[in-house]
Each structure stands twice: as structure tokens, then as C-alpha cells.
C-alpha positions as CSV (number, residue, x, y, z in Angstrom):
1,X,-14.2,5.3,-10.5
2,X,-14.7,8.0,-7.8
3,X,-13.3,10.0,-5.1
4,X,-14.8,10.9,-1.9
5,X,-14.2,13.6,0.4
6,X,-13.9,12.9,3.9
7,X,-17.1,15.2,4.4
8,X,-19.0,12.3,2.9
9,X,-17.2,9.9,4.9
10,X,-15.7,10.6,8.4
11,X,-12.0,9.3,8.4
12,X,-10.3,8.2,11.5
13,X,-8.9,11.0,13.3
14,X,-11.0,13.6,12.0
15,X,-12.7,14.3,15.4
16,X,-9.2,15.0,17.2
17,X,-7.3,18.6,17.8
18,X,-4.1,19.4,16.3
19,X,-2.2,18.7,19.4
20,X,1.7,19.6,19.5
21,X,3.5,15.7,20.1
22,X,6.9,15.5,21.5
23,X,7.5,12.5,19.3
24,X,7.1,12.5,14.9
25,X,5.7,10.0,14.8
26,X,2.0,10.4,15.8
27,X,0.3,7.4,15.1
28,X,3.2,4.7,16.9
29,X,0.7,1.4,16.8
30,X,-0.4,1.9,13.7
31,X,3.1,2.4,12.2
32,X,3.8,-0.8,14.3
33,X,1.0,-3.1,13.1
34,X,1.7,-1.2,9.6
35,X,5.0,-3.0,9.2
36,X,4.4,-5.8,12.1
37,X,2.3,-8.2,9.9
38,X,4.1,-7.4,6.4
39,X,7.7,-8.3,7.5
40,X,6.3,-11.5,9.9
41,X,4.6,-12.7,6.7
42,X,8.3,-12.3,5.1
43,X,10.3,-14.1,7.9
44,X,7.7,-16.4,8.4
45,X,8.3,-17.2,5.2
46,X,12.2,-17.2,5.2
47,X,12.6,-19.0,8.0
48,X,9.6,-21.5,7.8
49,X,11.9,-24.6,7.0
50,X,14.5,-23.1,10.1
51,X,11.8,-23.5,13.0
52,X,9.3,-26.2,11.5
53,X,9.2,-28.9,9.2
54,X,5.3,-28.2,8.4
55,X,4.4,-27.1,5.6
56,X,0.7,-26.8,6.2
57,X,1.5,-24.7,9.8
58,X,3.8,-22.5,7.5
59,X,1.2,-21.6,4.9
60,X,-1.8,-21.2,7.7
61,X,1.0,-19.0,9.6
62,X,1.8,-17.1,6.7
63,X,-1.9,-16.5,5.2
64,X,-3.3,-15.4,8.6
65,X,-0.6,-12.7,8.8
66,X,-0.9,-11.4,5.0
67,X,-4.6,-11.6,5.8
68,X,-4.2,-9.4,8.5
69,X,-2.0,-7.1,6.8
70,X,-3.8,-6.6,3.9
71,X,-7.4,-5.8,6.5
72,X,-5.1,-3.5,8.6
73,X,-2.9,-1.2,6.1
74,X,-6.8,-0.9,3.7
75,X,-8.6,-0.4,6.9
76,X,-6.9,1.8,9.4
77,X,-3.0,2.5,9.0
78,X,-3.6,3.9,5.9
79,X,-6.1,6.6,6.9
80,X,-4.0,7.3,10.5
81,X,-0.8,7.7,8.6
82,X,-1.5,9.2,5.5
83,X,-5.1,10.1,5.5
84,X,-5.9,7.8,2.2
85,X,-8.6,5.0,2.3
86,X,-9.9,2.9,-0.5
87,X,-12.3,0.0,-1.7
88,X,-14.1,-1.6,-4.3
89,X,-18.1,-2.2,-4.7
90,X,-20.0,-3.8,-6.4
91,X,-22.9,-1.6,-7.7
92,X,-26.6,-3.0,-8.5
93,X,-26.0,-3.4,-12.0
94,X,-22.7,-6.2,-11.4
95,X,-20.1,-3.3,-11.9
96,X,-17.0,-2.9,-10.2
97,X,-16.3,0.4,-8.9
98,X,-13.1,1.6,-7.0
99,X,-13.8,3.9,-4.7
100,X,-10.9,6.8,-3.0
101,X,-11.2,8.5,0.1
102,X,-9.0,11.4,1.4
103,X,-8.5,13.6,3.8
104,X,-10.2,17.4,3.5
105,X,-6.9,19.6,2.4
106,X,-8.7,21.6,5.4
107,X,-8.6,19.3,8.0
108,X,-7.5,19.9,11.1
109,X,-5.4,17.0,11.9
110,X,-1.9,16.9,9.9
111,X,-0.4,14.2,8.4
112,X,3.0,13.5,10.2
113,X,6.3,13.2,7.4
114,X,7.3,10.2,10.1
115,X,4.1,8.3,9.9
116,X,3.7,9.2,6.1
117,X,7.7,7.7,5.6
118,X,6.6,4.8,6.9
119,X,3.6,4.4,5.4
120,X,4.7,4.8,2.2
121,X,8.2,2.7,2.7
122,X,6.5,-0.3,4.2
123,X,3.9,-0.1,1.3
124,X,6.2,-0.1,-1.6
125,X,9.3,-2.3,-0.5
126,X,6.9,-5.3,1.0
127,X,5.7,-6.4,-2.6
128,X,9.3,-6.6,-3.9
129,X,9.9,-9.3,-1.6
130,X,7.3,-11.4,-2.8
131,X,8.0,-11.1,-6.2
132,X,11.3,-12.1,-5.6
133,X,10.2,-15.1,-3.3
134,X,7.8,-15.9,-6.8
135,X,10.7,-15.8,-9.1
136,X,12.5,-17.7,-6.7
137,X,10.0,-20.4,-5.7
138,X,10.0,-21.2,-9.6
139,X,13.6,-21.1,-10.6
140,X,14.6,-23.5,-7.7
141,X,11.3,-25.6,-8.2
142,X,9.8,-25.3,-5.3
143,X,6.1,-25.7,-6.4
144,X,4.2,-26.3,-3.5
145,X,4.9,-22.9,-1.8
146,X,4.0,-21.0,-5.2
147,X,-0.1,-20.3,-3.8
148,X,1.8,-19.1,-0.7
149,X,3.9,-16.7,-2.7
150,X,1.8,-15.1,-5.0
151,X,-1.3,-14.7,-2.7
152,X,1.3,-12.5,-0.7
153,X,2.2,-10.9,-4.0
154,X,-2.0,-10.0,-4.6
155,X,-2.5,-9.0,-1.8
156,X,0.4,-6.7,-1.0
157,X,0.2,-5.3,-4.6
158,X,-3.6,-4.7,-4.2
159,X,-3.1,-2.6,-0.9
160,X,0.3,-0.9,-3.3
161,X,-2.2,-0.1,-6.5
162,X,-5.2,1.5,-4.2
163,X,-3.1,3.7,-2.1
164,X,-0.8,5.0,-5.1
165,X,-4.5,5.1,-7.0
166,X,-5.6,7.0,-3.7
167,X,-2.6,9.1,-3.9
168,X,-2.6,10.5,-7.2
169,X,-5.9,10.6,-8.1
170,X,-9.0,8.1,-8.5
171,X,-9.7,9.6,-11.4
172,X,-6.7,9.6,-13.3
173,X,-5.0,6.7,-15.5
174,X,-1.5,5.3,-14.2
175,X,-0.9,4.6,-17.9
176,X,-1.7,8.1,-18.5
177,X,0.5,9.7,-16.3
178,X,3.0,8.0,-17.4
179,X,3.0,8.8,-20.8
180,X,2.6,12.5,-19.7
181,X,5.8,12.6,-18.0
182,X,7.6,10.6,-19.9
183,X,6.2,13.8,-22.6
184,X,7.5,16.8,-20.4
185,X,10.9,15.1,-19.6
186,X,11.6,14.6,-23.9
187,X,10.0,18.3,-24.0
188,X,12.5,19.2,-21.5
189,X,15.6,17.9,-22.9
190,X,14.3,19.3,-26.4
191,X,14.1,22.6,-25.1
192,X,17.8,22.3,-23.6
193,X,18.9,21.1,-26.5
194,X,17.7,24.4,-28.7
195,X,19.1,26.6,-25.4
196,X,22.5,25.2,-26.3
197,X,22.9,25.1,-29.9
């Protein structure tokens, strides 16, 4: 695992001046295409038996647009809106390495609170859908959309695990962090605990 500077690899947006906007949000297409794929995957997929009685049109639909997604928050909403980008390669050897890219703390191009807000919201609510729509595609037994359903739970949660990967650090272990909060907040109520007796 590794983290990259932007001075290693130019991100989007790099090359443009700090201008003043009227409007917060900065970045209004890719906030647009941000959310425009993952919630047409989701009514796609609500109303699929509604507007067509096809299954295989449904799934195509519903692919393409997850597909889509998944190319469009990796690729370019995510460095526009929050300055984060990352990937996986495959080294000589065979090994898998995850790669994160960020924006230089430096830079002079800001990250808008709007665009970051919707970055961030689109990211995380998206993949609760689909694992309801799993949970629910099993309980009421309906087997044939379960493919449909969890490739939009892969690849929603892969975009979710790199960016919050991204976010807090590449090198770091979720599991690790964690644990270390879950440490200061009993450390904390230990230490309020010998303040009041």
C-alpha cells in the first residue's frame, strides 16, 4: 500500500486559479453525474417491474449505469470534489497494491464544503441501498435479481472502501483505527470517572 502526492501525479484541477464563485458548489456536473448514475441505478431498480416486464433490459439497464458510476466517482468526481483518487495494480511480481492519491495540502485550488457534502453523502448512503435491496431480494425470494444486487453492492462498496481508505490514510489499518478509538473513548470515560469520585 502507498500514497501519492499529487506532485507525482497531476490531479484534475490542479492547473486552475483559486477563482471566487458565486455559487458553493464548484464542480456542478460532476456533483450531478456524482449522484446521477448512483440513484438511476436505484430507481432503475425499484421501478424495473413498474415500466417493463424485461428482466434482461432491466439488468443490462441497471449494470450500464452502476458501471458508469463506479468509472465516474473512481475517475473524476472524486478528485474534482474532494481531491481524493485511488486504484489498484498489479505489480510484476503478481501483487496487489492499492494505490492513494491526494491533493497537495498546498494546493491552490480548495475543496468546496458543498461539493465535499455531496461527495461524501452520495458515497456513503448509495451502498445502504443495495444492501437492503440484497437482504430483500433473499427474504422475499427473488433469486434471479440477486447478481443484479450484489454487483451494485461491490461495486458501490469498492468506490466507499477506497475513498474512506483515501481519506484517512493509505497507510493505515481500518481495523486499527478502530480499536484506537474505541481505546481513547474507554480512556476518556475512565478518566471522568476518577474526576468524579
Amino acid at each position: 500500500m502507498q500514497r501519492q502526492d499529487s506532485h507525482e501525479t497531476p490531479l484534475f484541477g490542479d492547473d486552475y486559479e483559486n477563482k471566487p464563485r458565486k455559487s458553493l458548489i464548484r464542480h456542478p456536473l460532476a456533483s450531478f453525474f456524482h449522484l446521477f448514475f448512483r440513484t438511476s441505478a436505484i430507481l432503475v431498480y425499484l421501478l424495473c417491474d413498474v415500466f417493463s416486464s424485461g428482466f434482461v433490459v432491466c439488468m443490462v439497464t441497471i449494470i450500464l449505469l452502476l458501471s458508469c458510476d463506479f468509472w465516474t466517482v473512481k475517475n473524476i468526481s472524486g478528485r474534482l470534489l474532494v481531491g481524493l483518487r485511488w486504484w489498484n495494480q498489479v505489480d510484476d511480481d503478481g501483487k496487489s497494491q492499492w494505490v492513494f492519491e491526494s491533493r497537495k495540502p498546498n494546493s491552490k485550488v480548495t475543496i468546496s464544503s458543498a461539493d465535499s457534502q455531496i461527495f461524501w453523502l452520495g458515497l456513503i448512503v448509495c451502498p445502504i441501498f443495495w444492501v437492503i435491496f440484497v437482504f430483500s431480494t433473499i427474504f422475499s425470494l427473488k433469486l434471479k435479481w440477486l447478481a443484479v444486487v450484489i454487483m451494485g453492492l461491490v461495486l458501490q462498496w469498492a468506490n466507499l472502501y477506497g475513498y474512506v481508505r483515501c481519506k484517512v490514510g493509505g497507510r493505515s489499518n481500518l481495523g486499527n483505527m478502530a480499536k484506537n478509538y474505541l481505546g481513547v473513548q474507554i480512556f476518556k470515560q475512565a478518566m471522568k470517572a476518577n474526576q468524579n469520585s
